[in-house]
Rosetta silent file (secondary structure, phi, psi, omega in degrees, C-alpha in Angstrom):
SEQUENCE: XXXXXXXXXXXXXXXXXXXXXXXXXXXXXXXXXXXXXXXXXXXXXXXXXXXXXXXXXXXXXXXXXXXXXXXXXXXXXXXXXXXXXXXXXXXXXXXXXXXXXXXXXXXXXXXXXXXXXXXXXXXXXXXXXXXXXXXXXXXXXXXXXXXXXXXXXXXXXXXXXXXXXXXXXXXXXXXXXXXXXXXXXXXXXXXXXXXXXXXXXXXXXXXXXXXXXXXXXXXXXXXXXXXXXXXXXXXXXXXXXXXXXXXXXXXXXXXXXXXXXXXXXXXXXXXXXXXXXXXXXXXXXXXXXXXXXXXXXXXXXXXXXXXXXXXXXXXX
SCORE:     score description
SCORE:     0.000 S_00000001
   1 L     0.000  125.917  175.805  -36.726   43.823   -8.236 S_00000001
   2 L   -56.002  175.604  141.670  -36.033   41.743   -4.998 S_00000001
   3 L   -15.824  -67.555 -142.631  -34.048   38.375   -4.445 S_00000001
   4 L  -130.916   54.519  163.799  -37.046   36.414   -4.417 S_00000001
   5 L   -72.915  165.083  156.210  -39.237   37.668   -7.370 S_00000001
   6 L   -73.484  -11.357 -169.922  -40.649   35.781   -9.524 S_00000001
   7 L  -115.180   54.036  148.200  -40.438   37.424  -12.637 S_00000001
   8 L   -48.319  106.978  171.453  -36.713   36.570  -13.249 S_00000001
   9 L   -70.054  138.883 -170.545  -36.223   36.182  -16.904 S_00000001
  10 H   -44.735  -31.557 -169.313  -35.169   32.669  -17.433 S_00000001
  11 H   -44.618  -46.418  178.929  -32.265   33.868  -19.242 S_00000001
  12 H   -36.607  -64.551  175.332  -31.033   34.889  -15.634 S_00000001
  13 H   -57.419  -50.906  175.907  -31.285   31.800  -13.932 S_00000001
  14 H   -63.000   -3.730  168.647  -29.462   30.156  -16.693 S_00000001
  15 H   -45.611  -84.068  173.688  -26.785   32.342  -16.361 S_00000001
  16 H   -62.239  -67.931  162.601  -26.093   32.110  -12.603 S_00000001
  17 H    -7.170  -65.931 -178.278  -26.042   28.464  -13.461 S_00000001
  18 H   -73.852  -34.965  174.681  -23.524   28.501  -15.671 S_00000001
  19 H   -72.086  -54.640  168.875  -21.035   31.124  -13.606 S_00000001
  20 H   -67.757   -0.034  161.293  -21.523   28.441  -10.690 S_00000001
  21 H  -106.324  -31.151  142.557  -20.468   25.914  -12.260 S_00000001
  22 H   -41.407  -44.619 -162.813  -17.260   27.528  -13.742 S_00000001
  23 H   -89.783    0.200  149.503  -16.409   28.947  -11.378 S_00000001
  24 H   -46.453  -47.703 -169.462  -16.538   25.439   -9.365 S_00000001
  25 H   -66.781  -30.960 -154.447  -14.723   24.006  -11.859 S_00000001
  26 L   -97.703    4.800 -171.596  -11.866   26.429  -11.946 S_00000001
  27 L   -78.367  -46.360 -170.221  -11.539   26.409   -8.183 S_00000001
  28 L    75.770 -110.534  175.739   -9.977   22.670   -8.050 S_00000001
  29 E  -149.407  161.942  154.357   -8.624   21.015   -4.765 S_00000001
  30 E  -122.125  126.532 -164.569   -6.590   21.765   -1.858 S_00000001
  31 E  -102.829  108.157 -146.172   -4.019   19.198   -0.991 S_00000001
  32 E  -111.941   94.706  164.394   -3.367   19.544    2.868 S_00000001
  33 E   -76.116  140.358  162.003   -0.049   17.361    4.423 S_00000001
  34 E  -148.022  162.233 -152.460    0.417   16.627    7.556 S_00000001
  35 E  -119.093  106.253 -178.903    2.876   14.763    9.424 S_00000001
  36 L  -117.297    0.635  177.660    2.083   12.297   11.981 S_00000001
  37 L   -96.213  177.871  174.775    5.236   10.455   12.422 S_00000001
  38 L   -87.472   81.451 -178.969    7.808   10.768   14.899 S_00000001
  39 L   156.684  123.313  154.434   10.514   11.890   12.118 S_00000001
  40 L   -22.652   83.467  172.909   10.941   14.395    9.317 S_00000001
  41 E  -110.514  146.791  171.863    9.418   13.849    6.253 S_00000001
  42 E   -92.648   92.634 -165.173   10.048   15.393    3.054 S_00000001
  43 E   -74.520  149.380  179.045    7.176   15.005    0.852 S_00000001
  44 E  -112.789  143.616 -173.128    8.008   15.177   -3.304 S_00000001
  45 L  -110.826   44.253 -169.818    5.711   16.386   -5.537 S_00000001
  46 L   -94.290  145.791 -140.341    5.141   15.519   -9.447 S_00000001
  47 E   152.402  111.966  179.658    2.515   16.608  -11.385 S_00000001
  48 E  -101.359  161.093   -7.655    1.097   19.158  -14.454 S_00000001
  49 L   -84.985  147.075 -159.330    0.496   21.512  -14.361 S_00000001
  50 L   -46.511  160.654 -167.032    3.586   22.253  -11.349 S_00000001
  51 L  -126.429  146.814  152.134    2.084   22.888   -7.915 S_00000001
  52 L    -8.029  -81.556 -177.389    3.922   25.524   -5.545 S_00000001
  53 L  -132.135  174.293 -168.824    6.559   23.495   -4.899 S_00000001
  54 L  -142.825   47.283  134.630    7.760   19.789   -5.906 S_00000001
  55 L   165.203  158.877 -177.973    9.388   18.853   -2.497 S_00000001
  56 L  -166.814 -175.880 -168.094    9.611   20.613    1.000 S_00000001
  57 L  -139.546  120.741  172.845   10.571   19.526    4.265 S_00000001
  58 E   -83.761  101.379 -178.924    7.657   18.335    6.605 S_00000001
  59 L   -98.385  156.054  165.555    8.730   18.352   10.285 S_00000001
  60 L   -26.411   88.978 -169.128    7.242   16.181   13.145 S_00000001
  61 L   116.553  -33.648 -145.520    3.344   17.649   13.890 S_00000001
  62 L   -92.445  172.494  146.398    3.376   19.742   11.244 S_00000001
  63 E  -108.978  163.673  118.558    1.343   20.989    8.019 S_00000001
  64 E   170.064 -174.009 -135.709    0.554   22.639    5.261 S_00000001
  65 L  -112.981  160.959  147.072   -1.407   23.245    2.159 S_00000001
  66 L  -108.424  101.754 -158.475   -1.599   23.436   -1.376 S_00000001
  67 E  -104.325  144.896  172.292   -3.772   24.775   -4.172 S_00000001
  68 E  -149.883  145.811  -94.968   -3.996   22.915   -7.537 S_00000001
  69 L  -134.384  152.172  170.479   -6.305   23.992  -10.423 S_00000001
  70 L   -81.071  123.403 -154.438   -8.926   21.396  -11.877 S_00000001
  71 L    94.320    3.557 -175.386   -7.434   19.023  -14.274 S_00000001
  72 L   -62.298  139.508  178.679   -4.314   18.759  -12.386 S_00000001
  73 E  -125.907  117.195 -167.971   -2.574   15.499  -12.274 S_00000001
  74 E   155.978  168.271  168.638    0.046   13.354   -9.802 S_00000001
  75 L  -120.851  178.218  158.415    1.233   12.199   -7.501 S_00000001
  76 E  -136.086  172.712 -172.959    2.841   12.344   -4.098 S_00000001
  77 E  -154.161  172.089  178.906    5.112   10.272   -1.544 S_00000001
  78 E  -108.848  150.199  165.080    7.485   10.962    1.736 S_00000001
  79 E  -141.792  138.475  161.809   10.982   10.394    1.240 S_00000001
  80 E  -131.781  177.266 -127.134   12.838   10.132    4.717 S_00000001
  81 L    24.025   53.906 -145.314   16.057   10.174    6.084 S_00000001
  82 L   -91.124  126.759 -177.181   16.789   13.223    4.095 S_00000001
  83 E  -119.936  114.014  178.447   20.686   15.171    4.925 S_00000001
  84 E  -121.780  178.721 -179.351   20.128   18.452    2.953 S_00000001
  85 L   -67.870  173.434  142.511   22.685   21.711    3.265 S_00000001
  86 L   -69.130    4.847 -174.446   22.363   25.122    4.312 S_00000001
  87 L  -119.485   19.455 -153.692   21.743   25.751    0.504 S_00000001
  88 L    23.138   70.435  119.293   19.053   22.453    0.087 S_00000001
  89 L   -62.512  125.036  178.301   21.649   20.284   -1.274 S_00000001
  90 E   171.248 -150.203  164.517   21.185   16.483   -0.469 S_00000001
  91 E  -152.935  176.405 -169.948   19.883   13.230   -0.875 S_00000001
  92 L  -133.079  165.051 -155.812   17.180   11.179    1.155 S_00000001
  93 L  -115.077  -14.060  129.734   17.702    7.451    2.346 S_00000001
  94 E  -147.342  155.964 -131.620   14.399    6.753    0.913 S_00000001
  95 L    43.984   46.862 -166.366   12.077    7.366   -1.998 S_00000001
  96 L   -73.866  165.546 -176.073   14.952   10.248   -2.966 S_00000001
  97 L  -121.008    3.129  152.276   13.717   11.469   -6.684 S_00000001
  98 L    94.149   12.620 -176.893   17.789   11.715   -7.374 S_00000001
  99 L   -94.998    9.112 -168.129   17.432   15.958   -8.001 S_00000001
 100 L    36.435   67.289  160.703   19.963   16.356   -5.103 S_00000001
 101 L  -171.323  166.158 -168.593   17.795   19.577   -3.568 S_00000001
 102 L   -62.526  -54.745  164.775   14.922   19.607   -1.310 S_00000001
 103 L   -55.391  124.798  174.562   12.723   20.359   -4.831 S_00000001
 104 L   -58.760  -42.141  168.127   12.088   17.227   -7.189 S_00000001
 105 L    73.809   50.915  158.135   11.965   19.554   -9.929 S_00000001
 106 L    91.227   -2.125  161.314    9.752   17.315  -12.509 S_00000001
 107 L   -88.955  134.121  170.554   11.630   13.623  -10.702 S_00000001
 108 L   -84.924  167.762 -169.233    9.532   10.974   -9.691 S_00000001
 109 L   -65.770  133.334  137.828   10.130    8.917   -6.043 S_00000001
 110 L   -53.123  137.881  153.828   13.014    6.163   -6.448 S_00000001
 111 L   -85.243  157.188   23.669   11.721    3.083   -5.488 S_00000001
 112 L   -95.863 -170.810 -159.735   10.760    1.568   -3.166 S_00000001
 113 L   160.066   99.151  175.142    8.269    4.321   -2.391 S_00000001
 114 L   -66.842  135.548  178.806    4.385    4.687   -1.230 S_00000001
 115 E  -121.544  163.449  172.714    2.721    6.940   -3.709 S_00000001
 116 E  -152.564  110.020 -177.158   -0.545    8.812   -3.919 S_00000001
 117 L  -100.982  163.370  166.858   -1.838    9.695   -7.283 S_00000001
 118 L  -155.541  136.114  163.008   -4.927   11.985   -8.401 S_00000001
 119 E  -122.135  127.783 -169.599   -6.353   13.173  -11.502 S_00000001
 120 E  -103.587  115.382  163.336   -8.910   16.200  -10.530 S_00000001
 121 E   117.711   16.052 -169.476  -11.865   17.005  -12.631 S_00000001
 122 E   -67.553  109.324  169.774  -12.254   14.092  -14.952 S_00000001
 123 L    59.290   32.958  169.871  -15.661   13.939  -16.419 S_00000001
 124 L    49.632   24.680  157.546  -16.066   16.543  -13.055 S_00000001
 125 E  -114.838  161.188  148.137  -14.650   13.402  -10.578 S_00000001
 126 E   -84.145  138.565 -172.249  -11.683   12.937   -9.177 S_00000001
 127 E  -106.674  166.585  179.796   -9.923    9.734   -9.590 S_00000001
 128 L  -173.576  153.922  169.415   -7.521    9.477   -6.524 S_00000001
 129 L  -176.165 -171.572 -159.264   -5.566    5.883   -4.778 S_00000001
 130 E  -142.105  145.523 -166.379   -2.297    4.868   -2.647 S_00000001
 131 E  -135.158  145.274  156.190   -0.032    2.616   -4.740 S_00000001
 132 L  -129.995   38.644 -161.919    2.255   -0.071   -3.558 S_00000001
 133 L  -106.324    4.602  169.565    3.152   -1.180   -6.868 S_00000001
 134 L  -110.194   16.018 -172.119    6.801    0.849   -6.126 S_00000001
 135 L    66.691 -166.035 -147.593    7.016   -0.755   -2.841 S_00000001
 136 E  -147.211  131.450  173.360    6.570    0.472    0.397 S_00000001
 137 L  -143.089  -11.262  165.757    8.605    3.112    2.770 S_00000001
 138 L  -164.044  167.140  177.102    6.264    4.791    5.176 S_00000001
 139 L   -81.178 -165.714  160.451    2.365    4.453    5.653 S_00000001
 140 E   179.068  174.134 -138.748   -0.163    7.078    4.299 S_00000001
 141 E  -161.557  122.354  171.413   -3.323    7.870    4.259 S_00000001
 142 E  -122.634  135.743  159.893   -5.663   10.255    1.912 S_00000001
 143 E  -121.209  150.062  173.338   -9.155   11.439    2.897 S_00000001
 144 E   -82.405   85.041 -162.233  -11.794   13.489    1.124 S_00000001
 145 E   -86.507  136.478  154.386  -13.003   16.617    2.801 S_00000001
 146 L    71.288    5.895 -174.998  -16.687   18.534    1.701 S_00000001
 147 L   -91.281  163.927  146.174  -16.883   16.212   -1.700 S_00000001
 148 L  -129.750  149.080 -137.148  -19.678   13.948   -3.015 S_00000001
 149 L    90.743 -166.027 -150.255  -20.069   10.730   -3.955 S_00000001
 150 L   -84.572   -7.580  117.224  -18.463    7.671   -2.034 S_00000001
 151 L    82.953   20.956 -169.911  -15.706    9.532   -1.325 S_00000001
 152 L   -63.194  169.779  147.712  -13.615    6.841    0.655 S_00000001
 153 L   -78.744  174.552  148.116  -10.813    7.206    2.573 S_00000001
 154 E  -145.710 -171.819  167.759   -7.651    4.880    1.470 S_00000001
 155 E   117.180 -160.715 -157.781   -4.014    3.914    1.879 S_00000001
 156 E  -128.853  103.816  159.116   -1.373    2.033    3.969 S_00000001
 157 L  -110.380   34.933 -159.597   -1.460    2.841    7.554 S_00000001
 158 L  -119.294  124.284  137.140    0.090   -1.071    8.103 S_00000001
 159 L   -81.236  100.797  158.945    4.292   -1.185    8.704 S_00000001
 160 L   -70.880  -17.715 -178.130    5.240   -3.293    6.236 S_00000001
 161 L   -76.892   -6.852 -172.650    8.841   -2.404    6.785 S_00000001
 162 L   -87.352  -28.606 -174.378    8.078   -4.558    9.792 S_00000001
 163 L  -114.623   13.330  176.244    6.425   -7.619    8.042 S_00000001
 164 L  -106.438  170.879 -126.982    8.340   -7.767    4.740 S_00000001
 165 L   -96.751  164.249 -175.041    9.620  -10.394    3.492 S_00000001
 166 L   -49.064  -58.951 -174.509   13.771  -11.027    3.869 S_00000001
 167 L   -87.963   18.372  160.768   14.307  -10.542   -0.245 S_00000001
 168 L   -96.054  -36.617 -165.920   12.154   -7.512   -0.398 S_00000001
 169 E   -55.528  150.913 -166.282   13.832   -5.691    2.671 S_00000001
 170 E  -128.650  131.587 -171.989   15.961   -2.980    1.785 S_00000001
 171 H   -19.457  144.961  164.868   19.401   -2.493    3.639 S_00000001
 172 H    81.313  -19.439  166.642   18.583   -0.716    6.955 S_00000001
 173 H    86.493  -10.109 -150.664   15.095   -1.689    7.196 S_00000001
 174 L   -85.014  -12.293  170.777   13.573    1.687    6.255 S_00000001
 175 E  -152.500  170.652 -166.359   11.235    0.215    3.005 S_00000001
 176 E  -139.485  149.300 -130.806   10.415   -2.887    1.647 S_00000001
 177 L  -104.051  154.713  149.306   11.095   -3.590   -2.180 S_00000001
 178 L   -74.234  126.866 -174.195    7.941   -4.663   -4.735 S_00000001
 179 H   -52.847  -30.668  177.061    8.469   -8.043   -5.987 S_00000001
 180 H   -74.006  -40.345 -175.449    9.170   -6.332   -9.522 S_00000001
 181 H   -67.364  -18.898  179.269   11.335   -4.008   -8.195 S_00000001
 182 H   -86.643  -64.044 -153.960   13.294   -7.333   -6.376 S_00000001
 183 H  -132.103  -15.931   98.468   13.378   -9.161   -9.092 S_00000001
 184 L   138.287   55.647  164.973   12.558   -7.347  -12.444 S_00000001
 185 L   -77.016  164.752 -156.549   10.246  -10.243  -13.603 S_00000001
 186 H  -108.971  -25.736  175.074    8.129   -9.634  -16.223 S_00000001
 187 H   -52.373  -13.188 -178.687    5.233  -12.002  -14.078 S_00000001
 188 H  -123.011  -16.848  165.266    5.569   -9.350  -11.377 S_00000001
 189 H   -70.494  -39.570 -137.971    6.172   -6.297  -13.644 S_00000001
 190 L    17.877   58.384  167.217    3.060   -7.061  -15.635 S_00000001
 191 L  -130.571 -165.714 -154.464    5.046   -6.385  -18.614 S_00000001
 192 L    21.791 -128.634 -173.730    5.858   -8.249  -21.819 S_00000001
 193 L   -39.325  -11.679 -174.482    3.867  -11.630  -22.007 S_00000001
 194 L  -131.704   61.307  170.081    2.072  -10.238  -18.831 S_00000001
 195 L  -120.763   38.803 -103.682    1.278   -6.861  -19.716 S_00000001
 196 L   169.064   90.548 -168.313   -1.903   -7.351  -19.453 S_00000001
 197 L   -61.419   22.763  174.138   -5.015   -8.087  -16.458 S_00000001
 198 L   -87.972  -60.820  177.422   -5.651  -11.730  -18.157 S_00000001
 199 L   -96.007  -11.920  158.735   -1.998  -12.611  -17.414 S_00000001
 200 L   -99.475  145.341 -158.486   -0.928  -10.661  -14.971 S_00000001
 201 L  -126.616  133.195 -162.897   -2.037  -12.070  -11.760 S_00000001
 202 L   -53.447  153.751  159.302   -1.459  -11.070   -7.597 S_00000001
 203 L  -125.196 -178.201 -172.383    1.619  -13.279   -6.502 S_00000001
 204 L   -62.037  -27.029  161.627    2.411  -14.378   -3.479 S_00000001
 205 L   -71.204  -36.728  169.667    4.435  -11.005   -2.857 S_00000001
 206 L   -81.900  -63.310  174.270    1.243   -8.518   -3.214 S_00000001
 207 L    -7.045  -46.413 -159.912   -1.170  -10.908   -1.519 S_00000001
 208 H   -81.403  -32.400  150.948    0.895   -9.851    1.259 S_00000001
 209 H   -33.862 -100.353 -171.948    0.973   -6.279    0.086 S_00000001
 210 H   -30.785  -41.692 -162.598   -2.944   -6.231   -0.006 S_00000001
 211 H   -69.004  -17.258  165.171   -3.569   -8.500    2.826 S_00000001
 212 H   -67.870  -38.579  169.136   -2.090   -5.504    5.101 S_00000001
 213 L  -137.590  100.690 -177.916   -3.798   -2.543    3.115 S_00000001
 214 L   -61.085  -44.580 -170.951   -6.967   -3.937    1.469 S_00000001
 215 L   -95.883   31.809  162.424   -7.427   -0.524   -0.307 S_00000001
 216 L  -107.336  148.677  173.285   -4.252    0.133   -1.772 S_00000001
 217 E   -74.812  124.485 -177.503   -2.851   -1.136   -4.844 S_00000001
 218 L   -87.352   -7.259 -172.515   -0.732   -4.158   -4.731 S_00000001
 219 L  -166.767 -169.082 -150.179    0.273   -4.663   -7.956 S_00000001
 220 L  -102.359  -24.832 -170.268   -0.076   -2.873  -11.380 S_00000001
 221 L   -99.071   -2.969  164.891   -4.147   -4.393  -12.538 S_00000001
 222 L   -49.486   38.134 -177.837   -5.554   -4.371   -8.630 S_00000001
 223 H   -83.069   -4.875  170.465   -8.023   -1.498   -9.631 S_00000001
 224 H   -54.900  -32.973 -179.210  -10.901   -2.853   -8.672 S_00000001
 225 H  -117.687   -8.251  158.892  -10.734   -2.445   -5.066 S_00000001
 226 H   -73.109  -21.746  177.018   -8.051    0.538   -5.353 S_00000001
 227 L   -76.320  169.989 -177.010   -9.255    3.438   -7.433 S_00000001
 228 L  -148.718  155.502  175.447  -11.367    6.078   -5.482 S_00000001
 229 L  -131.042  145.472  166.829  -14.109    8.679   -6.896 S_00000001
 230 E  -155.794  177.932 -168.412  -14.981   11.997   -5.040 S_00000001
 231 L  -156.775  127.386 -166.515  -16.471   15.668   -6.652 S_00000001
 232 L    18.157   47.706  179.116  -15.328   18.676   -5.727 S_00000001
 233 L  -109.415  169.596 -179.926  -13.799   17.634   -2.373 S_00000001
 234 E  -108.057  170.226 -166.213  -10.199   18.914   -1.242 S_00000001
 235 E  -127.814  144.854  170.464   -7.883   16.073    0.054 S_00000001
 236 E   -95.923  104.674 -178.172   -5.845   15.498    3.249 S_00000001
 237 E  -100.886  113.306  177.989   -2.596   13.333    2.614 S_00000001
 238 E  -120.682  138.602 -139.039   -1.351   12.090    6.049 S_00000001
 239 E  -126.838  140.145 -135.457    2.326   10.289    6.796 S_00000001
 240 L   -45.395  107.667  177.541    1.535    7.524    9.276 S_00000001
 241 L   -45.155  141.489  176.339   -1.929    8.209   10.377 S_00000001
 242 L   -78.903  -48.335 -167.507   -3.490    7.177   13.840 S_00000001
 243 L   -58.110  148.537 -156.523   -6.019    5.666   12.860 S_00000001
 244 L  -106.925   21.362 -167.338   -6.445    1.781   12.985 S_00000001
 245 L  -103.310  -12.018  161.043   -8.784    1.331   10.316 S_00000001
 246 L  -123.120    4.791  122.313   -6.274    0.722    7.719 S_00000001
 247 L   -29.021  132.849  171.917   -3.752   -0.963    9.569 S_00000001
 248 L   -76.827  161.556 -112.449   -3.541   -4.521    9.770 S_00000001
 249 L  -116.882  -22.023  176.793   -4.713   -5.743   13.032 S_00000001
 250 L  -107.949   -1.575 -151.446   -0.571   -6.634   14.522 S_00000001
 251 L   -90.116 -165.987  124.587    1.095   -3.715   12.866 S_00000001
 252 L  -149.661 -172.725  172.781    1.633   -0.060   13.898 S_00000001
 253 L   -51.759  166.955  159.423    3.258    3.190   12.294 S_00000001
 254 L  -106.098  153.201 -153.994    7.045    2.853   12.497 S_00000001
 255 L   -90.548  147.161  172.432    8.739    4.808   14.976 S_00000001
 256 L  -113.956 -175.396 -174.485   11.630    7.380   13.606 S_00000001
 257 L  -105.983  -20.858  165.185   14.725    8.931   15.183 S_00000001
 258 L   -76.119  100.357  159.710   14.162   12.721   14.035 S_00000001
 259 L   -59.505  -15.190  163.389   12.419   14.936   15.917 S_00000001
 260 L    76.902  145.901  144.791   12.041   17.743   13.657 S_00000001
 261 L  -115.506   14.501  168.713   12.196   21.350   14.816 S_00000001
 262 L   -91.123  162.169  178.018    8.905   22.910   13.770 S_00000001
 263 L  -130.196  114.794  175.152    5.536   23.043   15.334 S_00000001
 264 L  -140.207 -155.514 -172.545    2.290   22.667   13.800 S_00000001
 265 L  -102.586  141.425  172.853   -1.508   21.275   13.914 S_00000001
 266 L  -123.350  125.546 -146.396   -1.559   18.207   13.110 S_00000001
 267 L   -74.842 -177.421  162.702   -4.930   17.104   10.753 S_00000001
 268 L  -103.764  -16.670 -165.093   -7.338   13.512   12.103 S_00000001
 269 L   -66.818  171.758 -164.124   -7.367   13.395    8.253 S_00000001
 270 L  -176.006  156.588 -175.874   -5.413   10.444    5.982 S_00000001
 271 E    -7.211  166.180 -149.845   -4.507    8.913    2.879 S_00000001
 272 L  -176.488  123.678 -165.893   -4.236    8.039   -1.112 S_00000001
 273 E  -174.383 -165.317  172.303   -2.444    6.309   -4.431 S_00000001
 274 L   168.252  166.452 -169.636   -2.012    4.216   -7.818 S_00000001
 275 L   -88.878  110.137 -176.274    0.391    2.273   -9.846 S_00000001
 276 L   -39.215  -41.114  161.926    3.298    3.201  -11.917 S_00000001
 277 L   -98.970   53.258  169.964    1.516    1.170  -14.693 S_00000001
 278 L  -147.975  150.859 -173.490   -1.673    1.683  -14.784 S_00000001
 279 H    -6.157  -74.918 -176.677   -4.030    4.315  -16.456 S_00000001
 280 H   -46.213  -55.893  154.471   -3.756    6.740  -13.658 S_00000001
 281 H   -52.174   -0.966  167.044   -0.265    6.964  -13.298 S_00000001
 282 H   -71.848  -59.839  174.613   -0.081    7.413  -17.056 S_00000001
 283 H   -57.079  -28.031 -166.743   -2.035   10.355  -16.674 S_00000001
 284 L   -70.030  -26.399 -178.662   -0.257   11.708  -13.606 S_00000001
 285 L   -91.658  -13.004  159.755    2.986   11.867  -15.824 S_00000001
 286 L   -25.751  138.898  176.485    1.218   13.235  -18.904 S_00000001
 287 L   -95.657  -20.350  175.243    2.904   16.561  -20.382 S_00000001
 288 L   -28.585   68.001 -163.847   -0.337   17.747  -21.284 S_00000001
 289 L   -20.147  160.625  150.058   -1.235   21.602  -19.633 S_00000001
 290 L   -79.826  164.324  176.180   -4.621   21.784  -17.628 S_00000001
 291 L   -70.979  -16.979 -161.471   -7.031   23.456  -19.497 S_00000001
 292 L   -94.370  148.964  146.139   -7.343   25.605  -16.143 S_00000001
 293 L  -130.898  160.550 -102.910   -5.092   28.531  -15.247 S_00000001
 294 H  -100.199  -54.015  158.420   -2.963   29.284  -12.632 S_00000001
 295 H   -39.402   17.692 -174.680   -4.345   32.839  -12.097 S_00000001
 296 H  -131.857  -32.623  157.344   -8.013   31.733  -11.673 S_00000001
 297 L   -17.562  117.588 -175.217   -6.928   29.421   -8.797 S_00000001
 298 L  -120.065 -164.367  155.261   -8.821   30.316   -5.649 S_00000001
 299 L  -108.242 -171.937 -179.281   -9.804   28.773   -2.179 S_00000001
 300 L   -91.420  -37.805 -172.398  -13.515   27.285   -2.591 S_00000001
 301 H   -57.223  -68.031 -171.166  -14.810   30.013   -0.019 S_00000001
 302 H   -31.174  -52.839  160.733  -13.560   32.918   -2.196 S_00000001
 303 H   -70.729  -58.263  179.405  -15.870   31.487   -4.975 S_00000001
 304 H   -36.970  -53.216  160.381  -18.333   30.885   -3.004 S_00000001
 305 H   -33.992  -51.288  179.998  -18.466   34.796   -2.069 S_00000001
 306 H   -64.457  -43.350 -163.668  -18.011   35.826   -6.086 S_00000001
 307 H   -73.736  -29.952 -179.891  -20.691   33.328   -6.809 S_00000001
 308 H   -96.014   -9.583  179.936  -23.321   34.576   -4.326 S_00000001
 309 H   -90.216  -10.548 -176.595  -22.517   38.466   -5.068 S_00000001
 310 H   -78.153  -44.651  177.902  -23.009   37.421   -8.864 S_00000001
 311 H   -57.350  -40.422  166.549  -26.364   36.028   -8.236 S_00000001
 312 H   -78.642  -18.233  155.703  -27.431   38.757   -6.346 S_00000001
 313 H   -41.181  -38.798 -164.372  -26.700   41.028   -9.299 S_00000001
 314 L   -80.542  -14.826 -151.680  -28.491   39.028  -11.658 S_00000001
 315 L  -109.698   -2.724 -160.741  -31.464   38.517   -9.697 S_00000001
 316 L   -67.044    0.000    0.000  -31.334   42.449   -8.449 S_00000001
């Protein structure tokens, strides 16, 4: 029977149906860094179920990729000015996650530290944002390749290490501290009597956050204009991004001192994140397994290929 009879038993069609949408599901995302600053960064990774690696060393120009399974959850950040060993023993001068090796190995970013969380596959969206609610240490930037729905970009491409305020800066200039993280208030924590988006409220310290990167989260309840949605797209995470469209209007990236010795392609793509207290970051820290497993993990093409030789089978 060709391709494109007609007398398919329905049973068929419903079939093919169902195998392309598994095998969508089980494909997941690819999380692609790249490195746009003039300086090393070492990106950290946490997140179930574990990814490849949980920290690597990103040189000036460079990429590179990741596959992570649908239901996977976390986040990531840069930690720079990182002195590691010939054996990758070391620490990092900021966001270090304290495992003294290039791998976090299940440690989250010290603050202060821009983060970018995701949870992939929810209800078959991805939730995805750029958090400043740990303070701030380099920009970034996530965009959403091949997905649908709205599918923004977000994130911090604004130096804030440039514009923050005297009792946020942190020694050395390289990040600037979260007013909770400054001052452990519970009005800026949005914990105890303010644990809560009735009582906890922007202060005068996120305002300033926000007014530099409208779509990142400034505090721990900004979700309204911070959360992100996309469907089966893969994501680009980029460490300070060219583009001016999330940058405040006097800033630019800040310039480093490390030149890195690798050479790579360097993406146009950018940024992503969320808030140590809030929903998303609950989930990103969650012990729960995905439901997905690590052997079923693909690229999206490769399914595509299984999925159209299955179809022609069925329909043969």
């Amino acid at each position: 029977m060709g391709l494109f009879s007609h007398h398919r038993h329905p049973s068929q069609a419903l079939l093919a149906l169902v195998l392309f949408l598994v095998l969508r599901e089980v494909s997941g995302a690819t999380f692609t860094f790249v490195n746009k600053c003039d300086y090393t960064v070492w990106p950290g990774i946490l997140g179930k179920p574990d990814l490849a690696s949980t920290g690597f060393e990103l040189t000036k120009g460079s990429s590179r990729s990741f596959q992570a399974p649908t239901g996977w959850s976390g986040r990531f950040w840069g930690r720079t000015g990182c002195q590691f060993d010939g054996s990758g023993r070391g620490t990092c001068a900021t966001a270090d996650c304290g495992s003294g090796e290039v791998n976090c190995n299940g440690a989250g970013a010290s603050p202060p530290a821009t983060l970018a969380e995701f949870t992939l596959g929810t209800g078959s969206m991805d939730y995805y944002d750029v958090s400043l609610v740990d303070g701030y240490n380099l920009p970034m930037m996530v965009v959403a390749n091949g997905g649908s729905g709205s599918c923004a970009a977000t994130g911090c491409g604004a130096d804030l290490n440039r514009r923050c305020p005297t009792e946020l800066r942190v020694e050395g200039g390289g990040a600037c501290q979260s007013a909770c993280g400054a001052f452990g208030k519970p009005e800026y924590c949005c914990n105890g009597a303010f644990g809560n988006p009735s009582t906890c409220k922007p202060s005068v310290y996120s305002q300033i956050f926000k007014t530099a990167c409208p779509k990142s989260y400034s505090y721990a309840y900004d979700d309204a204009t911070s959360t992100f949605t996309c469907s089966g797209a893969d994501y680009t995470i980029t460490f300070c991004p060219s583009s001016p469209s999330l940058k405040s209007s006097t800033d630019s990236s800040p310039k480093g001192t490390d030149s890195g010795s690798d050479s790579g392609t360097g993406s146009s793509v950018e940024q992503s994140e969320l808030a140590s207290t809030s929903w998303l970051a609950d989930m990103a820290t969650a012990t729960g397994d995905s439901t997905r497993t690590r052997p079923f993990v693909t690229s999206k093409a490769s399914f595509s290929v299984v999925v159209v030789f299955i179809l022609s089978l069925l329909v043969a």
